[in-house]
N, C-alpha and C positions, 0 to 999 in steps of 0.2 A: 186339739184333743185335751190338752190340759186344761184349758177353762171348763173344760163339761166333767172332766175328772174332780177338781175344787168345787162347782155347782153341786155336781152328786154329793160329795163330801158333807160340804156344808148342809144339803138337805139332810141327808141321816142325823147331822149333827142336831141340826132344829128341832127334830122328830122329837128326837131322842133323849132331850134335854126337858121339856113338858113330862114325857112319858115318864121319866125315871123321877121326876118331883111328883107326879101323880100318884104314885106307888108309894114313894115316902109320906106324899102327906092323904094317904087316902082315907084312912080313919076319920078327916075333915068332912067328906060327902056324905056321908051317912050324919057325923054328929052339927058340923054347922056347914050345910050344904052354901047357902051365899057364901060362906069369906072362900069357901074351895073354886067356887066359880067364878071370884075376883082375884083369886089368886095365879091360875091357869092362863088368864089372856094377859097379863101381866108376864106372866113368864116367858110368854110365846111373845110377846111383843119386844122383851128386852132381848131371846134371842136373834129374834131376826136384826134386829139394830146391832148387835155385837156382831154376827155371822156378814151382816151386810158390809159394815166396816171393815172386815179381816177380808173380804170379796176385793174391796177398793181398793185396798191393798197391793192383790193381787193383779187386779183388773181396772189401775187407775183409768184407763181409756177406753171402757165400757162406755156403750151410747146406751141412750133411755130405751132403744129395744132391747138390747143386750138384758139390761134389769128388769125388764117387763117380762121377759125369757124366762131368767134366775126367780122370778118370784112367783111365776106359774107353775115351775119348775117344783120348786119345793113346797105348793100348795099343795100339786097331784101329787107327789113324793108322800107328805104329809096325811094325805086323806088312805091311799093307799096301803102303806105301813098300820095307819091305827086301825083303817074298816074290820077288817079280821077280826081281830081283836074284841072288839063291841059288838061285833055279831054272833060270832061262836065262843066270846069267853062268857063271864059270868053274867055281864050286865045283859045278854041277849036282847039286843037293839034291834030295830028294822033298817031299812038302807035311812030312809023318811024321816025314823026318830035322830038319827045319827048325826043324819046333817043337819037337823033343823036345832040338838042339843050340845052339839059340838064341832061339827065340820065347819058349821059357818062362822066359826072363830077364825076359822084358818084364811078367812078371806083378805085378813090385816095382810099376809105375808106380803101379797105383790103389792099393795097399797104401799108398806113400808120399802119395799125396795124400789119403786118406782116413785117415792120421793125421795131416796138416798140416791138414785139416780140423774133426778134433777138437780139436788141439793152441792153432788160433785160434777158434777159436768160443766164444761165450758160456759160462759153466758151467749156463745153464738149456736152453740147445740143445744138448748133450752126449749 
C-alpha cells in the first residue's frame, strides 16, 4: 500500500509543479506563445526525472513493470487533474483540442520512467 501511497504522491506532485509554473508564467502564452510552449515540456520533463529519482529511492527494487505502472500512473493522474481545467475554465478546449495541444506532452511521463527503470535495474532484469 505504501508504494501506491508515494506513486499517488508523486503524481499530484508532477501535476502540480507544471500547473503552478503555468500560472506564473502565463502572461508568456498570450505574449510569446513558442518560449511558453518550450518551457512547459521542459518542466514536465525535469519533474518526472526528479519525482522518478526520489521514486528509486523509495523503490530501489522496482521491476520495469513496476515503472511502467508509475509512469502510466501519473500520465492518467496528469490528464485527469488538468482536463477540467481546459474545458470548463477560460481556455474552453474540446476533449480533441486538449490532447492533441497539451495532453500529449504528458506522453514523455512513462517514457521517462520506464527508462529510469531500465537505467536502475539489475543488468539481469533489463
Amino acid at each position: 500500500m505504501r508504494k501506491i501511497r508515494t506513486a499517488l504522491l508523486y503524481g499530484f506532485l508532477l501535476w502540480l509543479g507544471p500547473f503552478v509554473l503555468s500560472v506564473l508564467i502565463g502572461s508568456l502564452r498570450n505574449s510569446n506563445r513558442p518560449l511558453f510552449e518550450s518551457i512547459m515540456p521542459v518542466a514536465l520533463a525535469a519533474g518526472t526525472v526528479w519525482l522518478s529519482n526520489r521514486y528509486h529511492r523509495k523503490r530501489p527494487q522496482a521491476s520495469l513493470r513496476e515503472w511502467l505502472g508509475v509512469g502510466l500512473l501519473w500520465l492518467l493522474m496528469s490528464l485527469l487533474l488538468d482536463w477540467p481545467m481546459f474545458a470548463a475554465g477560460p481556455m474552453q478546449m474540446t476533449l480533441a483540442q486538449y490532447l492533441a495541444d497539451i495532453g500529449a506532452t504528458y506522453v514523455m511521463i512513462p517514457i521517462i520512467t520506464v527508462g529510469a527503470g531500465y537505467l536502475t535495474g539489475k543488468p539481469g532484469q533489463r
